[in-house]
N, C-alpha and C positions, 0 to 999 in steps of 0.2 A: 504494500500500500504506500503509495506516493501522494502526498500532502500540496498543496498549490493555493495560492490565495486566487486567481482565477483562473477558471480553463474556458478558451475561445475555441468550440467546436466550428470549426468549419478555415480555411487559409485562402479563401478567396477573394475579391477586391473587401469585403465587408469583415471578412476574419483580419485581413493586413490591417485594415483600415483603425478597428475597434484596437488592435496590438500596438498599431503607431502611437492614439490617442492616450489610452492607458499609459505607455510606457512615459511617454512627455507627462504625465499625470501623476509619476512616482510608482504605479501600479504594476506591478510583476504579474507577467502574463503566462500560460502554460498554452501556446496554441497545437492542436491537432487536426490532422486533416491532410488530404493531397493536395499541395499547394496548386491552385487557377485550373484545376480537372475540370470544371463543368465547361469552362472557355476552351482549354485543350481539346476539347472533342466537336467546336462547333467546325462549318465547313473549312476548308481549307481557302484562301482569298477571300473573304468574307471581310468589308470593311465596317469597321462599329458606325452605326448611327449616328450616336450622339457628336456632340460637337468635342474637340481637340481640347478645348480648357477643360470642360464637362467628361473630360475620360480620365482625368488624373484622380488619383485616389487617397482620400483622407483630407483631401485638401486642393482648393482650384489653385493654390501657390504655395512654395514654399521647398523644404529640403526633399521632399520625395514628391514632388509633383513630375507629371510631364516635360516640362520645360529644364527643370533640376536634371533628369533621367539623360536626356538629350544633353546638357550640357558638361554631364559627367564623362561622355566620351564616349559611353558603353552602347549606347543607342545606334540600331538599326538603322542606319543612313536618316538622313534627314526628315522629321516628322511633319507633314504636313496638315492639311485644314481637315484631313481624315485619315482617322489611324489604321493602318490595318492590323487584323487578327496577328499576325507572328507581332509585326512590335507591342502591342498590348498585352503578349503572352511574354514577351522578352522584358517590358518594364513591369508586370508583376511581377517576374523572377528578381526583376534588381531591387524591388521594394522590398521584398520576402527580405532577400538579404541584407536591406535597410533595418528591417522591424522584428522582425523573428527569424535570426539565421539556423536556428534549431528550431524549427517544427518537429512535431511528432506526427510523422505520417502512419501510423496506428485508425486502425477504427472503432469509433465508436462506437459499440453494437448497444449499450442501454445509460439514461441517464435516471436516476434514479433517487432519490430523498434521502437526506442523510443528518443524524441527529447535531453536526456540525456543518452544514450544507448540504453538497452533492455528493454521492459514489457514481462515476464512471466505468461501467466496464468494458476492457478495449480487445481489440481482435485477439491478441495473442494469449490473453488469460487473464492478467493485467488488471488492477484495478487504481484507480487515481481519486482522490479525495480532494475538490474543490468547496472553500466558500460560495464562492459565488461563477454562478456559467454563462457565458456567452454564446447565442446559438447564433451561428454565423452558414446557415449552412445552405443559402440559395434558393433555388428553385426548380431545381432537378427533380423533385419529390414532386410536383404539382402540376405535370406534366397533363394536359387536355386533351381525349381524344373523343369525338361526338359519339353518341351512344350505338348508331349503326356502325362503328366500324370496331368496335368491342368484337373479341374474340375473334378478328382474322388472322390468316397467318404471315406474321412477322414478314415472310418472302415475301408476300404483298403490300403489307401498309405498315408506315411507321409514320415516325415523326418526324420534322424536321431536325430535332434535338439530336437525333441517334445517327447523322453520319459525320463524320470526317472527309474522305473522300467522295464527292459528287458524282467524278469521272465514271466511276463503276454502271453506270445508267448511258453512259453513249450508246447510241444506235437504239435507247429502247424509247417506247413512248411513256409519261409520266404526266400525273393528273395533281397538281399541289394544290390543295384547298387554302384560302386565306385571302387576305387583303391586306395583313400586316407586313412589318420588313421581315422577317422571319418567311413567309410564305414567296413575297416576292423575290427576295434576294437570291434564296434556293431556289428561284424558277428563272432565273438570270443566270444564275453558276451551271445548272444543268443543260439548259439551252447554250450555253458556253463552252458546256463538255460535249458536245454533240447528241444529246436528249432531243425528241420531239417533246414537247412542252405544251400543255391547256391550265391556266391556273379557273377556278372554280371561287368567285368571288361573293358572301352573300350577300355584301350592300350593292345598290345602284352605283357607286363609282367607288374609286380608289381616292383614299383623303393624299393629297401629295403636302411634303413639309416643302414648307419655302426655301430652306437651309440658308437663311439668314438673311434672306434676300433686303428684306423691308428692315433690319437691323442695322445694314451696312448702307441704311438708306437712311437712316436716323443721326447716323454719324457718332459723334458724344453725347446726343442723348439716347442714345440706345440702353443703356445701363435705366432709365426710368422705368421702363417698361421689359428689359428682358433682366431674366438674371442667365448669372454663368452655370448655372444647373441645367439647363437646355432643355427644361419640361416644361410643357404648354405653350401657346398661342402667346401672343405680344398682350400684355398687360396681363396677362394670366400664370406667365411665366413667373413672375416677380411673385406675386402671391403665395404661389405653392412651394416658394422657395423658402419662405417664412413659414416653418410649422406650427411653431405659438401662433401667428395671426391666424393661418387657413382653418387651423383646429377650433378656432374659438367661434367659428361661423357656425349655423343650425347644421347638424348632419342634412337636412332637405336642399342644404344650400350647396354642399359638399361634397355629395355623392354626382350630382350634374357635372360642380366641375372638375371633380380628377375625374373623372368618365372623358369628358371634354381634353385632360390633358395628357391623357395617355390611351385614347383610341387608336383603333389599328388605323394604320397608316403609313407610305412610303417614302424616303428619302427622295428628293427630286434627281439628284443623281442616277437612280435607279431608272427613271421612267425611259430614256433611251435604250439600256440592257435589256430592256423589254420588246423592242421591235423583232416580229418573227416567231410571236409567244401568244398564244390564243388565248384572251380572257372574254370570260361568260360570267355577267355581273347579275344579280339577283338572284342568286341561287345556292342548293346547299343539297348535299346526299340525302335521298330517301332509303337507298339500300345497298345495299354493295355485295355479291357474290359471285367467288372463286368461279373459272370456267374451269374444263377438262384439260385444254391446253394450259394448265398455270399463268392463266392471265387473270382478271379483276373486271368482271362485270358492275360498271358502277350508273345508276339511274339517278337523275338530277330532278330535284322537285317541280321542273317544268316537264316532265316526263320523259327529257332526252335520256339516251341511253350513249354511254363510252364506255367502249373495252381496252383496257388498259394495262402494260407490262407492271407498273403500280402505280400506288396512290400512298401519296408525301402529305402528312398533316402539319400544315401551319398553323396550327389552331391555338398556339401559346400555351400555357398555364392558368389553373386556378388553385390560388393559396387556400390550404386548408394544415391548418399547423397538424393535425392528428396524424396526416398523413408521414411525418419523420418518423420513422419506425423505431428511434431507440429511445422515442419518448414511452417510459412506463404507464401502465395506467392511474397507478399511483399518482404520479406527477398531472396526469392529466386530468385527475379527477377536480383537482385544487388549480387550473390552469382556466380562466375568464374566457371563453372568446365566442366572437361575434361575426356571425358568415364566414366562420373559418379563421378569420384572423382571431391571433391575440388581443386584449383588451390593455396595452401598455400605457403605465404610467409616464414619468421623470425618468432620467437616467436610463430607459428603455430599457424598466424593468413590468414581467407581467402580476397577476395577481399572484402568482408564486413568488414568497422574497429571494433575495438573489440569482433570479431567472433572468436574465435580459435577454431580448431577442434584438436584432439586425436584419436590413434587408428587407425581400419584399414583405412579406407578414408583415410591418411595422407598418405600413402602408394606412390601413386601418385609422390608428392611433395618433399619426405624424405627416400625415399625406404623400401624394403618388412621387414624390421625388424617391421616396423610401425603393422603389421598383431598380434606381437607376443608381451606375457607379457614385454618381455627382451623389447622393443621397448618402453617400459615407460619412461624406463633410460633417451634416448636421447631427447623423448616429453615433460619428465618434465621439463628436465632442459632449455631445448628449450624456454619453455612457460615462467620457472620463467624469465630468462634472457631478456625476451620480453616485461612482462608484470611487472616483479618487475626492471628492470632495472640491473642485475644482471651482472658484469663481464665474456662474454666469454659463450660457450655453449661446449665446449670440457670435455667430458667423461672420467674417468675411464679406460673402456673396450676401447675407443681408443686410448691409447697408448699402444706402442708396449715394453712387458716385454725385 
């Protein structure tokens, strides 16, 4: 038995992130986990969305941001106004070794109540005894797939989550449901790899981001209306970038607008990768079934019928915290939450004391920035503030240039 005042389950932008803030906080961290694994296994050439300040983590400035990363030398050739997947996997490695050069890449299998806080018990037999934990552990658990295509066989349909390599689909034809950058992007990288490609959309259009357009049209007053978290529309962006403010509005007021600020939608970049790529807008599977030849019979709610080598789900995630499997029941009996999420205090801790959660779950509690990298900013300092005793939890990005 191994004793820890805190353990950060999870080493991804949200576990570095919560290890950064603590440690500047005086707070001794024990992180576990396989450092940036859910990002290691997204497509290969896949560029992140979000904006270049909006992808540093723990921080839009400062010793382990992006721009620090880049001008330590270590960086990936020159980072431009979009990151791609390798440098983003190459600057969480140089943050890793910023913040926690010892991870414990061990697994988790149960987290559990303990008359001094937590027992952890990890892959190898292992057990660790935390005060207090940090769930740091993503969104790989809350992975969506529509209810017709439950139980087909994996040779057929997955997720967009589950490939690395796209190329594997050249020469075949492929059906990606979605309207998000997740759907779209996959239907760009395959049509890329030589895929026949139809993406299956269920709104009437595809929302396109401006990618800054009217920002860089604002000049220096752009900072009024956007913040550096890169979530939402212009003047909505700044909003949700403040959790204390957004939080304190009616939930009827709330729920409209992170819906509003993190609807599916495409990078404007994307919309040309798209020419050559069949999209069918207002619609969604009514059924889907295996043919003889190992293909995928799939019928669309306006009665069309496509046969298909397979079907790619862009269909995102829905957070449902029960769904982390080495939460006990124990823990989860004593554990608040509301449509799946946590019900988080301060310090981004939940109805369980010295529970803190990170990430998307937080969402809920601290609004939809919580979904994205930039959303570390406010979780870390959130956390150190909580759990180191730290003056104040006010950001950076919220204040107004």
């Amino acid at each position: 038995m191994t004793d820890c005042e805190v353990a950060i389950v999870g080493a991804g932008p949200g576990g570095l992130a919560a290890a950064a803030h603590l440690g500047r906080a005086g707070v001794e961290a024990h992180v576990l986990g396989d450092p940036m694994s859910f990002w290691r296994e997204m497509p290969e050439g896949m560029l992140l969305r979000s904006s270049r300040t909006a992808s540093s983590i723990a921080a839009s400035s400062g010793p382990i941001s992006l721009d620090a990363w880049e001008a330590s030398g270590e960086a990936l050739g020159a980072v431009g106004a979009r990151v791609t997947l390798e440098q983003f996997l190459a600057y969480g490695d140089w943050v890793r070794r910023q913040v926690a050069p010892e991870v414990d890449r061990r697994r988790v299998l149960r987290v559990e109540p303990d008359p001094r806080g937590f027992e952890l018990a990890l892959d190898d037999g292992e057990r660790l005894r935390a005060r207090r934990v940090v769930l740091a552990c993503g969104i790989a658990d809350f992975v969506h797939r529509p209810s017709e295509c439950l139980g087909l066989p994996a040779e057929l349909v997955t997720h967009t989550s589950e490939h690395r390599d796209l190329g594997v689909f050249a020469g075949r034809r492929v059906l990606v449901v979605g309207g998000g950058q997740s759907a779209l992007e996959s239907a760009a990288l395959l049509h890329e790899r030589g895929a026949t490609v139809e993406v299956a959309v269920r709104a009437k259009h595809i929302n396109w981001l401006h990618g800054g357009r009217y920002e860089r049209m604002l000049g220096k007053a752009s900072p009024l209306v956007y913040a550096p978290t890169d979530v939402g529309p212009m003047g909505l962006s700044r909003l949700v970038a403040m959790p204390k403010l957004f939080t304190s509005l009616p939930r009827s007021v709330q729920d409209p607008l992170a819906y509003r600020a993190i609807r599916p939608a495409g990078a404007a970049w994307l919309a040309p990768r798209l020419h050559g790529i069949a999209l069918t807008y207002d619609t969604r599977i009514r059924a889907a079934t295996p043919t003889r030849d190992d293909r995928l019979q799939v019928e669309l709610s306006g009665g069309d019928i496509r046969v298909v080598d397979h079907l790619m789900l862009g269909t995102g995630y829905r957070v449902d915290i029960t769904r982390y499997p080495f939460l006990t029941a124990e823990l989860l009996a004593g554990l608040k939450v509301d449509g799946g999420y946590p019900v988080l205090r301060a310090g981004m801790e939940s109805s369980v004391p010295g529970l803190h959660i990170v990430g998307a779950p937080a969402a809920r509690s601290f609004g939809p920035t919580m979904r994205f990298v930039s959303g570390s900013w406010y979780a870390g300092r959130s956390l150190a503030a909580g759990i180191g005793r730290l003056p104040g939890t006010r950001t950076d990005y919220e204040r107004v240039a």
